[in-house]
Gaussian input, Z-matrix of N, CA and C with variables (Angstrom, degrees):
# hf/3-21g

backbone

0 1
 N
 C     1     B1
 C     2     B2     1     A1
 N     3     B3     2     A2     1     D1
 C     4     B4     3     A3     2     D2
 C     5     B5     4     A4     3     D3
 N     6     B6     5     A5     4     D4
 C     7     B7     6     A6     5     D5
 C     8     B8     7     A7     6     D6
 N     9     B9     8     A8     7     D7
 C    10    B10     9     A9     8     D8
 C    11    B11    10    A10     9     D9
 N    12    B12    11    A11    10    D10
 C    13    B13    12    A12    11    D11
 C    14    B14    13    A13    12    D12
 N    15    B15    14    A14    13    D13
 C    16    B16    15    A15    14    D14
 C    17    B17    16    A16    15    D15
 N    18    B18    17    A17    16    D16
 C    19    B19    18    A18    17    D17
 C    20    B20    19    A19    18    D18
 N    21    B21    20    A20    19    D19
 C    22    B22    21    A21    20    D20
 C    23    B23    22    A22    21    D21
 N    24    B24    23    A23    22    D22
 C    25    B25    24    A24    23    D23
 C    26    B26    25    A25    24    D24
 N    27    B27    26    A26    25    D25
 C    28    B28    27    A27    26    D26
 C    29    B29    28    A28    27    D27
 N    30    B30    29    A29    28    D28
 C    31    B31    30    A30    29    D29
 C    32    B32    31    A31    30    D30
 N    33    B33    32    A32    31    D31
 C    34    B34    33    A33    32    D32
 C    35    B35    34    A34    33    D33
 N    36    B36    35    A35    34    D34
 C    37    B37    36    A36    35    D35
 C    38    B38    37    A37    36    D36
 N    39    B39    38    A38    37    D37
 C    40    B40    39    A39    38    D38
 C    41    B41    40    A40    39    D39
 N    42    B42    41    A41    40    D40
 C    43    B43    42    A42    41    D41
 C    44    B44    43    A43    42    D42
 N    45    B45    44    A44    43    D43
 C    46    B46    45    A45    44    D44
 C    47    B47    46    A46    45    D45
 N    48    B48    47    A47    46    D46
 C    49    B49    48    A48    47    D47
 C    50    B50    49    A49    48    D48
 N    51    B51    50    A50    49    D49
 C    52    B52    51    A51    50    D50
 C    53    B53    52    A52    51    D51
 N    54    B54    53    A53    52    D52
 C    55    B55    54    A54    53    D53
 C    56    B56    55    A55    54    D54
 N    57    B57    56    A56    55    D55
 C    58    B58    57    A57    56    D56
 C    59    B59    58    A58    57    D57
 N    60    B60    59    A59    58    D58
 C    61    B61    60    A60    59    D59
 C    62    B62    61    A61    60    D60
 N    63    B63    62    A62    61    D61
 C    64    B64    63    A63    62    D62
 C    65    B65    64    A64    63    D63
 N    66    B66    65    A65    64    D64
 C    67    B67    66    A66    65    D65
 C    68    B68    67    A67    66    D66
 N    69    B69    68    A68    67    D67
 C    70    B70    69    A69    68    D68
 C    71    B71    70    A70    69    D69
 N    72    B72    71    A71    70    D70
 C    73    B73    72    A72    71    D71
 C    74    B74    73    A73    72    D72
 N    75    B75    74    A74    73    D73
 C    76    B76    75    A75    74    D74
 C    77    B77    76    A76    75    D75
 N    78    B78    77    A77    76    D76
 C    79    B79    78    A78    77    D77
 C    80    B80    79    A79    78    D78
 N    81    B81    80    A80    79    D79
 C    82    B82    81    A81    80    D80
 C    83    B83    82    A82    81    D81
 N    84    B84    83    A83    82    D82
 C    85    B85    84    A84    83    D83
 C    86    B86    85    A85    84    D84
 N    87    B87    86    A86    85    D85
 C    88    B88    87    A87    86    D86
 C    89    B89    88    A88    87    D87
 N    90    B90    89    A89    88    D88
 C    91    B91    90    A90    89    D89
 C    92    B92    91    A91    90    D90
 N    93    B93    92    A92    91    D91
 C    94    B94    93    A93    92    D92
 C    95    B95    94    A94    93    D93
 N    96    B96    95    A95    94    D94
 C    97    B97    96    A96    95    D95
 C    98    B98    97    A97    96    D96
 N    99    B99    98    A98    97    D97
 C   100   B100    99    A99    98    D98
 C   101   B101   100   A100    99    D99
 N   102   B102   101   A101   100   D100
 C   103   B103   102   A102   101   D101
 C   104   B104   103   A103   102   D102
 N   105   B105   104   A104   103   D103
 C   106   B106   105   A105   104   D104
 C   107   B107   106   A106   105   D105
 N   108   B108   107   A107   106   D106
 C   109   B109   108   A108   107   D107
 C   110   B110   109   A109   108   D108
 N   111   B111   110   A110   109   D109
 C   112   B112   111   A111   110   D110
 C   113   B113   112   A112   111   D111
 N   114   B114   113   A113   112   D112
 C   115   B115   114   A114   113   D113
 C   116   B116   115   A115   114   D114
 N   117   B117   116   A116   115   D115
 C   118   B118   117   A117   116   D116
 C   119   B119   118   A118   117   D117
 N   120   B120   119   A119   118   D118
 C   121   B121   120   A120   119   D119
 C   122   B122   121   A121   120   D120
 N   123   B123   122   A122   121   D121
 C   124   B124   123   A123   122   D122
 C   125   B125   124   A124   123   D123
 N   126   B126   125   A125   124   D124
 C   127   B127   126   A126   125   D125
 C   128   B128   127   A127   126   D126
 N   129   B129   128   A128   127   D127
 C   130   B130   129   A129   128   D128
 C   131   B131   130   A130   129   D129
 N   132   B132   131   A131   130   D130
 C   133   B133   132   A132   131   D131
 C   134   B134   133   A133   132   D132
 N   135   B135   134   A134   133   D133
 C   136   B136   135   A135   134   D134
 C   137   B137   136   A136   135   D135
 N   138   B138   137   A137   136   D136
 C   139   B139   138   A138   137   D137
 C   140   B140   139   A139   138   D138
 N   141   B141   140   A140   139   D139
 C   142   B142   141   A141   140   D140
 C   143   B143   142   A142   141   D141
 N   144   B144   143   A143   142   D142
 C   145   B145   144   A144   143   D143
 C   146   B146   145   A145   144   D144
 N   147   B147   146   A146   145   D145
 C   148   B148   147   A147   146   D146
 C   149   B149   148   A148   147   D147
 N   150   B150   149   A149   148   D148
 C   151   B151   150   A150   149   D149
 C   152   B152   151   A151   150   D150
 N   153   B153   152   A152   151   D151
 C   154   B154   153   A153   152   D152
 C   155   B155   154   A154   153   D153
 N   156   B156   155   A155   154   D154
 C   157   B157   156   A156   155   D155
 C   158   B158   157   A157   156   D156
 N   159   B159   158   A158   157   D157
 C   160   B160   159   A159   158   D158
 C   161   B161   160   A160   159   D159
 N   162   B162   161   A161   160   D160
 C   163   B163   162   A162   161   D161
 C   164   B164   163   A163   162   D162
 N   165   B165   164   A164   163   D163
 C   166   B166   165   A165   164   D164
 C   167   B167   166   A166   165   D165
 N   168   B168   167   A167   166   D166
 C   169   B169   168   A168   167   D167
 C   170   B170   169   A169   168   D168
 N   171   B171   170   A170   169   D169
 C   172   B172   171   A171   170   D170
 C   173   B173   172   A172   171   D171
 N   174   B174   173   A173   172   D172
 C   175   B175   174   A174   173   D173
 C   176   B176   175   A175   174   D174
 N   177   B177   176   A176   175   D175
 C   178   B178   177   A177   176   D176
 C   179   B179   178   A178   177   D177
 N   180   B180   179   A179   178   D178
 C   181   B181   180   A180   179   D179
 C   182   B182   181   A181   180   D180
 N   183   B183   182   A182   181   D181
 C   184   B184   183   A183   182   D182
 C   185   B185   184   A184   183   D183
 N   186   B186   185   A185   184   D184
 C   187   B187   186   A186   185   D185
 C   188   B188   187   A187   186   D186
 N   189   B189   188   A188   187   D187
 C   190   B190   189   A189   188   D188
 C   191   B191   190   A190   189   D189
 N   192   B192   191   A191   190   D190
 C   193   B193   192   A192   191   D191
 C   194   B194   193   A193   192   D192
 N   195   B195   194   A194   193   D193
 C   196   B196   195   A195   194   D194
 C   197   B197   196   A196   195   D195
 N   198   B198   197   A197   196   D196
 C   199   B199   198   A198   197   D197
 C   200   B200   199   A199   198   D198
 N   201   B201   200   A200   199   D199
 C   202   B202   201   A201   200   D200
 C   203   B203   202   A202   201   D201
 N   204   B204   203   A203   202   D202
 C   205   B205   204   A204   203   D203
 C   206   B206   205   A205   204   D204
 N   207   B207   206   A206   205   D205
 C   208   B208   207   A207   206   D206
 C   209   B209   208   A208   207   D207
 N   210   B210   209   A209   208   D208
 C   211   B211   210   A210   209   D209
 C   212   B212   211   A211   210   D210
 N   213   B213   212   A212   211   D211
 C   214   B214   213   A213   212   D212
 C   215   B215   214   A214   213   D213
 N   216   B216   215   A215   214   D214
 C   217   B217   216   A216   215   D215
 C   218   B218   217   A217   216   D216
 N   219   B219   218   A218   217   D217
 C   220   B220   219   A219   218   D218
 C   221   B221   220   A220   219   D219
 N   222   B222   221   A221   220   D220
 C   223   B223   222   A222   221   D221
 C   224   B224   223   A223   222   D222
 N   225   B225   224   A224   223   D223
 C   226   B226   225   A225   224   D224
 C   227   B227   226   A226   225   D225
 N   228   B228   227   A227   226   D226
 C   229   B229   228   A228   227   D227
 C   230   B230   229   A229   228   D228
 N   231   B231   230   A230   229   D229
 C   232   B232   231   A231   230   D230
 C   233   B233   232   A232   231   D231
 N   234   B234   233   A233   232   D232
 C   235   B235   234   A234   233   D233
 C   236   B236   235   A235   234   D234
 N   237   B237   236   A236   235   D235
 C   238   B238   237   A237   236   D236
 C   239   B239   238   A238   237   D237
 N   240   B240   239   A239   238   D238
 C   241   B241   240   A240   239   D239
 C   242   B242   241   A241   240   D240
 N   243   B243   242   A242   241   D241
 C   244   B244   243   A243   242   D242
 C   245   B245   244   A244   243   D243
 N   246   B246   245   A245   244   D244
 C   247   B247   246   A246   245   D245
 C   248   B248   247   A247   246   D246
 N   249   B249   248   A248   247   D247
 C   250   B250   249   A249   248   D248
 C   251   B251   250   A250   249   D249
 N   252   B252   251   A251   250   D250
 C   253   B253   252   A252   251   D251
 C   254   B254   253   A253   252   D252
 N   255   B255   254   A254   253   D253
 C   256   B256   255   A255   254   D254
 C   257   B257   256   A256   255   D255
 N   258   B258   257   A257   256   D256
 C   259   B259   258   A258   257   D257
 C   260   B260   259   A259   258   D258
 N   261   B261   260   A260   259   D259
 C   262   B262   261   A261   260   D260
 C   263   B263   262   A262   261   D261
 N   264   B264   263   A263   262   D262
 C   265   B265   264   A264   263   D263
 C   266   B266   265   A265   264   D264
 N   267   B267   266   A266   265   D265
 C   268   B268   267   A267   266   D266
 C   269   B269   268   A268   267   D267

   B1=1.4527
   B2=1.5209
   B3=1.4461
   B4=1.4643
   B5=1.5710
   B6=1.1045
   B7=1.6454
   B8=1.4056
   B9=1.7762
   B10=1.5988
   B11=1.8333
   B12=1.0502
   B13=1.8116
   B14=1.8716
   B15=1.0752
   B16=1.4493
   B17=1.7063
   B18=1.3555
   B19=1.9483
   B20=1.5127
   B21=1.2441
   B22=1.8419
   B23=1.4555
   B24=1.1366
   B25=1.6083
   B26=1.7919
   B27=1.4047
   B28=1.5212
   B29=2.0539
   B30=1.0460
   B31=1.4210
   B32=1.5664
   B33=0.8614
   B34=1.4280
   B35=1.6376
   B36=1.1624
   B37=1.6775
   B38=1.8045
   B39=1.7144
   B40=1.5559
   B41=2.2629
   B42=1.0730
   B43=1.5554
   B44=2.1124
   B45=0.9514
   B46=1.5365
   B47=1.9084
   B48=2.1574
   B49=1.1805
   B50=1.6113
   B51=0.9055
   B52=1.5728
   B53=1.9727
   B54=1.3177
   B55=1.3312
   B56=1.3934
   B57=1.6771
   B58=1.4028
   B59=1.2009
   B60=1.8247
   B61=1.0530
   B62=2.0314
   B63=0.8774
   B64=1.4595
   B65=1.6774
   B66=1.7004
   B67=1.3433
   B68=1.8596
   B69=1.0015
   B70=1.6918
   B71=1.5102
   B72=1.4215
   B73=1.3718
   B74=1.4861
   B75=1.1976
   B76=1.6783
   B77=1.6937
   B78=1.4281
   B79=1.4206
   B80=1.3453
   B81=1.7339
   B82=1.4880
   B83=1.6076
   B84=0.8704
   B85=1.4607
   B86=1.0291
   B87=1.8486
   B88=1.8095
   B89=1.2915
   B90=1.3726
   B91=1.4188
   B92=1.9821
   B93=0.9075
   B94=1.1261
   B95=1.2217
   B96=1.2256
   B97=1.5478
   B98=1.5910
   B99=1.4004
   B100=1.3751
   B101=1.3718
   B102=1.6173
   B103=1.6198
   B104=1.4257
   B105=1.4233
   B106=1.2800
   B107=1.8006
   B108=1.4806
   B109=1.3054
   B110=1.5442
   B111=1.2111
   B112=1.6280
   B113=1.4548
   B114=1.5666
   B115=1.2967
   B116=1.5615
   B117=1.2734
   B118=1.6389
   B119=1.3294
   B120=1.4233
   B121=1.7546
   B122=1.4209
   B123=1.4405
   B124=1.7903
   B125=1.2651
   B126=1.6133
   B127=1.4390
   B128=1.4187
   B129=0.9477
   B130=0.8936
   B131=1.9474
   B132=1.1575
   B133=2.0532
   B134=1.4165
   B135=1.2403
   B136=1.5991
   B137=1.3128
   B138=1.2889
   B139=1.5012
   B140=1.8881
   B141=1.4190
   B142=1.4649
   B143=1.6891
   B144=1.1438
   B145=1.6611
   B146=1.5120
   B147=0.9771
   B148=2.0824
   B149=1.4031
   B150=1.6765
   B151=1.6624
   B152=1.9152
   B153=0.9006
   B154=1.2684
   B155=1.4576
   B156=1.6278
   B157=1.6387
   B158=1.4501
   B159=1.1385
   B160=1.5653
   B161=1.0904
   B162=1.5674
   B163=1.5804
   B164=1.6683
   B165=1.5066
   B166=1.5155
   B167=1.6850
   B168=1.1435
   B169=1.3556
   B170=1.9155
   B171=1.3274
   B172=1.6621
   B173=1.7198
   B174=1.3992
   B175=1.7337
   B176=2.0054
   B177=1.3429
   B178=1.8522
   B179=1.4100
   B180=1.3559
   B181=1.6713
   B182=1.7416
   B183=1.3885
   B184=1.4607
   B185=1.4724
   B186=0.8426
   B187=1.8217
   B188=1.6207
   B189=1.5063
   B190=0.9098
   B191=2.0022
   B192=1.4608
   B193=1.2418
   B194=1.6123
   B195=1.5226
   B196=2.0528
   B197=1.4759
   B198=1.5539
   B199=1.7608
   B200=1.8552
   B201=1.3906
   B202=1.8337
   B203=1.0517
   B204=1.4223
   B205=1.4131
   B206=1.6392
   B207=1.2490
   B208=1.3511
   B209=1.3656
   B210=1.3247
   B211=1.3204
   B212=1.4494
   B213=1.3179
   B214=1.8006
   B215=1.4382
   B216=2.3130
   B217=0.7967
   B218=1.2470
   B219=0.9903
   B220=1.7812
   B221=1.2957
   B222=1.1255
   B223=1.5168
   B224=1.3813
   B225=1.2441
   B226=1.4657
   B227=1.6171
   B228=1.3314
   B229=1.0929
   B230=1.3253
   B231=1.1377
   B232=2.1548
   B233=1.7192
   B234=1.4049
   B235=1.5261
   B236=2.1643
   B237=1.2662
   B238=1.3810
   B239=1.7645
   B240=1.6040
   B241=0.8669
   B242=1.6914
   B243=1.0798
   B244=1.8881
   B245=1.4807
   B246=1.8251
   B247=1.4923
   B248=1.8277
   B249=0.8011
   B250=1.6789
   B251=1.4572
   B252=1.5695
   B253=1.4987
   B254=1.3251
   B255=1.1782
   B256=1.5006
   B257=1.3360
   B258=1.2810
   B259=1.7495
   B260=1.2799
   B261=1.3803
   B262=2.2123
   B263=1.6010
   B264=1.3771
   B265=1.1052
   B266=1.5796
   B267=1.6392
   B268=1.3700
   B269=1.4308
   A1=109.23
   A2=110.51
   A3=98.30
   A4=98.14
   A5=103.42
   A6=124.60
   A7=121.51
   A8=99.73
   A9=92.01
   A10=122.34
   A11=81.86
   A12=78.97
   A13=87.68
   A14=132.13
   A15=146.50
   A16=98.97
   A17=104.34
   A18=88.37
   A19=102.56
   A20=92.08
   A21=110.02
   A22=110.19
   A23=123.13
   A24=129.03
   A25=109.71
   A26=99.99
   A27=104.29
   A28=86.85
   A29=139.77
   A30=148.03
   A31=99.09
   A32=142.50
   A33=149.37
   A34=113.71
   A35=101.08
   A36=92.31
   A37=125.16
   A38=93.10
   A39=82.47
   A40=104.87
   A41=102.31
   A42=112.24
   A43=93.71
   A44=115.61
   A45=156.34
   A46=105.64
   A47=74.43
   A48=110.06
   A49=118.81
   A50=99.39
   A51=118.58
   A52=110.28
   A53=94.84
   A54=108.17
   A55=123.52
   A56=118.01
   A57=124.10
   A58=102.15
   A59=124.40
   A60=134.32
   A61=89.33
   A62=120.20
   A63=119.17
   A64=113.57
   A65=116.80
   A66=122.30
   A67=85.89
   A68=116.68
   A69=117.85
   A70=109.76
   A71=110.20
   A72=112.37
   A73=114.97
   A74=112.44
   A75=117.41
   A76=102.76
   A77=103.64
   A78=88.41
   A79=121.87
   A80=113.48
   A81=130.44
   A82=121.16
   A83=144.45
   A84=118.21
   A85=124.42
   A86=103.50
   A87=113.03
   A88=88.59
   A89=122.34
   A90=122.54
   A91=119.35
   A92=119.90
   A93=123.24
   A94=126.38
   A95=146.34
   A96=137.87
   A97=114.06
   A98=120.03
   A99=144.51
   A100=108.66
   A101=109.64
   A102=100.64
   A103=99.38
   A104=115.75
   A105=136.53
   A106=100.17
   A107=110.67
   A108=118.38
   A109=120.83
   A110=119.65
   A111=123.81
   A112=97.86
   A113=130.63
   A114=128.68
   A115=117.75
   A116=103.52
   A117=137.09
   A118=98.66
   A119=139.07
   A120=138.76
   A121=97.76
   A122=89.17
   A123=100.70
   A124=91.29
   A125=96.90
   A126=138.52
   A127=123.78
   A128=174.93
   A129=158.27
   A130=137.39
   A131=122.29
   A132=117.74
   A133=106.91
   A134=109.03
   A135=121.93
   A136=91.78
   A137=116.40
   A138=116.73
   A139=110.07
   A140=103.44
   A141=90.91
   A142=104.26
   A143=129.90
   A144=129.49
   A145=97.75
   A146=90.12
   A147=116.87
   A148=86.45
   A149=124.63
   A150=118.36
   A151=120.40
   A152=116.92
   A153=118.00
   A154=119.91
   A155=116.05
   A156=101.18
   A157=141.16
   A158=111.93
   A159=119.20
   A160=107.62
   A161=134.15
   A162=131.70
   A163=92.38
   A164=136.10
   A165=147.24
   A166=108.81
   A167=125.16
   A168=123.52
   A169=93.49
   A170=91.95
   A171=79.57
   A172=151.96
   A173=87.23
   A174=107.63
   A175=106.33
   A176=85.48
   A177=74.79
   A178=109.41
   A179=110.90
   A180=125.49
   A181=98.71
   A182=117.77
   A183=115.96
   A184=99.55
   A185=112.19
   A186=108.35
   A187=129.08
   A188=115.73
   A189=113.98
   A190=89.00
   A191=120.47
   A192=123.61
   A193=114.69
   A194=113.01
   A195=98.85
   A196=105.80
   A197=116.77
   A198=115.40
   A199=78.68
   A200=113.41
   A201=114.43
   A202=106.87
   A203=127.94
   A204=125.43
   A205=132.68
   A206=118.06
   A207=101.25
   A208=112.22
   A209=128.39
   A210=133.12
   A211=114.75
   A212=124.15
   A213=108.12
   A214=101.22
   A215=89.07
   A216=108.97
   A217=84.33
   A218=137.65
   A219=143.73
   A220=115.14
   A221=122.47
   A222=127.15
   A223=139.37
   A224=129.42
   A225=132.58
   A226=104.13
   A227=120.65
   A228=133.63
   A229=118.54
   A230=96.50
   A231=116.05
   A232=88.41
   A233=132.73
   A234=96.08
   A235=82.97
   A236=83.97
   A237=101.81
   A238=112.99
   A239=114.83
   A240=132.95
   A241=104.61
   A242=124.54
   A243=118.01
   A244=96.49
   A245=95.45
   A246=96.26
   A247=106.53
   A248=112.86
   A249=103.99
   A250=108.83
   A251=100.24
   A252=114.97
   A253=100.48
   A254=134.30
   A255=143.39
   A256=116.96
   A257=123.22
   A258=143.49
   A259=132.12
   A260=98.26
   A261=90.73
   A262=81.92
   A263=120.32
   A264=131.76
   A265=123.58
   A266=97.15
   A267=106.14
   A268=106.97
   D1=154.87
   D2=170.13
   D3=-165.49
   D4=150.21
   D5=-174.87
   D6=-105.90
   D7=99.34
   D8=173.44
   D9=-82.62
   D10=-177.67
   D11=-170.64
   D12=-140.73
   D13=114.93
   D14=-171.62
   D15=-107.46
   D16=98.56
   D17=163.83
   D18=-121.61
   D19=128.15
   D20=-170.61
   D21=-144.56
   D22=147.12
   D23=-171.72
   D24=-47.02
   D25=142.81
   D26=-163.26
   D27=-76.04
   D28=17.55
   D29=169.41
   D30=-92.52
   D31=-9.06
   D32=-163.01
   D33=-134.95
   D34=-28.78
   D35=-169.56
   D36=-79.95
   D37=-15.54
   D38=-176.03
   D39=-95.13
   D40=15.68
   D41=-174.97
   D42=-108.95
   D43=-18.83
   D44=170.63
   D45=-26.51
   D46=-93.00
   D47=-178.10
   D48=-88.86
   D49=-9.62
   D50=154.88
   D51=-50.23
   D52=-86.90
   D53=175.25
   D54=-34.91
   D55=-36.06
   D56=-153.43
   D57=-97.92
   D58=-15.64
   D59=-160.82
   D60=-108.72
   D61=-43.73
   D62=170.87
   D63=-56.32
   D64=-26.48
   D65=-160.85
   D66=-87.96
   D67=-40.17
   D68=174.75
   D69=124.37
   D70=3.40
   D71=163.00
   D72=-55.87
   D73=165.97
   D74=-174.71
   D75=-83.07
   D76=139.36
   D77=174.76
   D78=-55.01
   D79=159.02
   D80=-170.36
   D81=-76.21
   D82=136.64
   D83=146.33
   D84=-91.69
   D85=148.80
   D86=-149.73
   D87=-106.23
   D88=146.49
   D89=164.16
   D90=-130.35
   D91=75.92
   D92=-178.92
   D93=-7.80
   D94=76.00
   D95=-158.48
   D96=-100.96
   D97=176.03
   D98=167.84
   D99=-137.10
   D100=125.71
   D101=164.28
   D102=-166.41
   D103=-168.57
   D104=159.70
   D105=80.99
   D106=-175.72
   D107=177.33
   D108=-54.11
   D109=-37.45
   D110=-152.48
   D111=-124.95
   D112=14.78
   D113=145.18
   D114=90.22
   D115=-4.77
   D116=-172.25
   D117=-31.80
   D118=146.62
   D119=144.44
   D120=-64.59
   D121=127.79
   D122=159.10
   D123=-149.52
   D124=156.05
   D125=175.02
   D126=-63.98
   D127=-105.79
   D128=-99.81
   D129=49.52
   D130=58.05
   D131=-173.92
   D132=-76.91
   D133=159.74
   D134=-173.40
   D135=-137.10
   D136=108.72
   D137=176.67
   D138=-124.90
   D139=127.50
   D140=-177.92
   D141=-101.67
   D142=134.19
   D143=177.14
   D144=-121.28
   D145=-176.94
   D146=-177.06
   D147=-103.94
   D148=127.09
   D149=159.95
   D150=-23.46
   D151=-57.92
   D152=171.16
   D153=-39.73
   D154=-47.22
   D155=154.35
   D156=-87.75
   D157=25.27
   D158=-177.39
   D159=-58.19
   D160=-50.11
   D161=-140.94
   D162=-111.20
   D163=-13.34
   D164=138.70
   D165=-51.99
   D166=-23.09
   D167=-165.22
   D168=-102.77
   D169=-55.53
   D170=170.50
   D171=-66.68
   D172=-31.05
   D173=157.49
   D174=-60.41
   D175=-45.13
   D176=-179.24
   D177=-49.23
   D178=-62.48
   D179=-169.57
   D180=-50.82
   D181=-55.60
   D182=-177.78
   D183=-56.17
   D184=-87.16
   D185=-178.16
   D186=-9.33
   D187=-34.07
   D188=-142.52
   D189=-118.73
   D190=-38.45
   D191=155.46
   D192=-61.48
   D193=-38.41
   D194=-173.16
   D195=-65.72
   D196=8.53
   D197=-146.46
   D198=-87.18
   D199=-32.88
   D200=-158.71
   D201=-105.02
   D202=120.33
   D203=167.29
   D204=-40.26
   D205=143.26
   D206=-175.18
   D207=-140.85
   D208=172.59
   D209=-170.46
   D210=-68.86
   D211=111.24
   D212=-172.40
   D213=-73.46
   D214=140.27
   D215=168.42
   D216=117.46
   D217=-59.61
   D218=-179.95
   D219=-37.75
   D220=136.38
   D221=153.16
   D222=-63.54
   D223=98.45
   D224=173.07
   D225=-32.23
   D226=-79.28
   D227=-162.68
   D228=-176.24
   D229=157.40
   D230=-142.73
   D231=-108.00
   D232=153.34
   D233=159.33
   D234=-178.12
   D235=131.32
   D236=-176.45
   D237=-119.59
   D238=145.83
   D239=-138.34
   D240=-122.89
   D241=80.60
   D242=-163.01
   D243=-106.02
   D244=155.45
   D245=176.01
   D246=-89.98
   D247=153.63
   D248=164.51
   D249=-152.76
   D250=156.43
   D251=-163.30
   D252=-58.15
   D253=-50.45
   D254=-136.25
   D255=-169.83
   D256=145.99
   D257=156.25
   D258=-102.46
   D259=89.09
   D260=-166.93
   D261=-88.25
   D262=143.40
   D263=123.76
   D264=-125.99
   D265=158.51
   D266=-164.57
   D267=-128.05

């Protein structure tokens, strides 16, 4: 199992989780964030997949941020990749 963590402009995230939830992934959890130099809202998703969908989970997210133009120099989206023991959901 492994848990991505997607932080991408809160302009992007609800077209996002849209997609990921249409692709048949489990829904995300959204976490409202603040960061970086210029104080920007960003998003934050918590997505848990089976290894086998990691690199399906990321093309979604790429796909769906390269769709909106952005400020050069800017970051689409940040997005880290953890292993974890397990996924309880209830």
């Amino acid at each position: 199992m492994k848990l991505v963590c997607a932080i991408l402009s809160d302009a992007d995230a609800n077209r996002v989780v849209e997609a990921v939830v249409q692709a048949g992934y489990p829904g995300p959890t959204r976490i409202n964030t603040v960061g970086g130099f210029l104080r920007r809202g960003n998003v934050t998703l918590l997505l848990g997949v089976e290894d086998a969908q990691v690199n399906g989970a990321l093309e979604l997210v790429r796909s769906v941020v390269e769709a909106r133009p952005v400020v050069q120099g800017a970051r689409r989206a940040t997005i880290f990749v953890l292993d974890t023991a397990r996924v309880v959901r209830f």
